[in-house]
C-alpha positions, 0 to 999 in steps of 0.5 A: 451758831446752833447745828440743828439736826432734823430726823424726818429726810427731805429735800423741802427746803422749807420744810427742812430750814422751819425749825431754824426759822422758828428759833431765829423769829423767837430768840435771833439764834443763827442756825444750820440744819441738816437731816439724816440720809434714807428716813423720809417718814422720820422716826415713828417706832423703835424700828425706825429710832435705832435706824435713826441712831447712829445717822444722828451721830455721825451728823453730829459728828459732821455739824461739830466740825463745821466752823462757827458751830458750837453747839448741836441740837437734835430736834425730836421730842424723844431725843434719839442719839443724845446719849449717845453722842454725848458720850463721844464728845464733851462738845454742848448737845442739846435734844429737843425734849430734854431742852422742853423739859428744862425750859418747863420746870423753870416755868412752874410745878406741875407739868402736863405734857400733851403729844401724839404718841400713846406713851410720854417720850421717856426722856421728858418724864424723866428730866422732868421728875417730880414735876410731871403732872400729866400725859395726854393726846388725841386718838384723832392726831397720831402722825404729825399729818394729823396736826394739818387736819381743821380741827387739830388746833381745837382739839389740842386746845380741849386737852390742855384746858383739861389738864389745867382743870386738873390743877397742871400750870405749865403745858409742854409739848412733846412733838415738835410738829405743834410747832409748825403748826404753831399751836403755841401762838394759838393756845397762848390766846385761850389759855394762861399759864405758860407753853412750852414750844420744843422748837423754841426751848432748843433756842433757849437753853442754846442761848443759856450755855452760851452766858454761861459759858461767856460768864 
């Protein structure tokens, strides 16, 4: 089984267990998720990432030890904590934007990469490397409450028919709140080259180490 940890704290059951639903409708991948204690607004700046950092290690540590679990995820698209614990263990630990990143690189050349905060997550720049394209959002959709308005889908629609014009032929989300609002499904309708959903690409990357590692 894939540990899923999630950084936004809640009780919400159906909120907490979205992101395993997600990869088990996609890729039948059987998960437990747990979210870190005291953070019920999730990570939003670097004051609250280096809050976050050392809960997600110490869940890491926890979700490692629990029976049929044989790999984590952190499920954010900035992937805070994942050097982290990758230092500590040599246990497989995936991040939800390093996973997009690879999934998108084996899905084209030219990569655009569309979120909600003001800057690309550094992280998927750099698993990206010479295959990012580009970088946008919507000053109208910069908390993942946003995403909830009426028009969030068309918006981000635009964005990504902009970024194809300009020659990208992959789009890759970088917040995985595109998820729950499953604007894969919805642009995958309007548009033709491939899309990368966060949440999906854990459970994809999770299924490749396992052949792997089953050779």
């Amino acid at each position: 089984m894939l540990g899923i940890i999630r950084v936004l704290t809640t009780d919400n059951q159906d909120v907490l267990l979205e992101h395993g639903k997600r990869m088990w409708d996609t890729h039948e991948v059987e998960t437990v998720t747990k979210c870190i204690d005291d953070q019920p607004n999730g990570i939003y700046d670097s004051e609250s990432e280096q809050l976050a950092i050392p809960k997600i290690v110490a869940l890491a540590k926890e979700l490692m030890q629990q029976e049929g679990i044989d790999a984590v995820t952190i499920s954010c698209a900035a992937d805070p904590g994942l050097e982290e614990v990758r230092r500590l263990t040599d246990f497989t630990v995936l991040g939800a934007g390093a996973c997009g990143a690879t999934a998108a690189c084996l899905a084209g050349e030219h990569v655009a990469v569309i979120g909600i905060t003001d800057k690309i997550p550094l992280n998927i720049e750099k698993e990206l490397q010479d295959k990012f394209h580009s970088y946008t959002y919507s000053p109208a959709l910069r908390k993942t409450t946003d995403l909830f308005s009426t028009d969030a889908q068309e918006t981000l629609l635009a964005l990504a028919q902009e970024a194809i014009a300009a020659g990208a032929d992959v789009i890759l989300f970088a917040c995985t709140g595109f998820s729950t609002i499953k604007l894969k499904d919805y642009l995958v309708e309007h548009i033709a080259i491939p899309v990368i959903d966060l949440v999906e690409a854990q459970a994809m990357v999770y299924e490749l180490v396992r052949r792997e590692e089953k050779g």
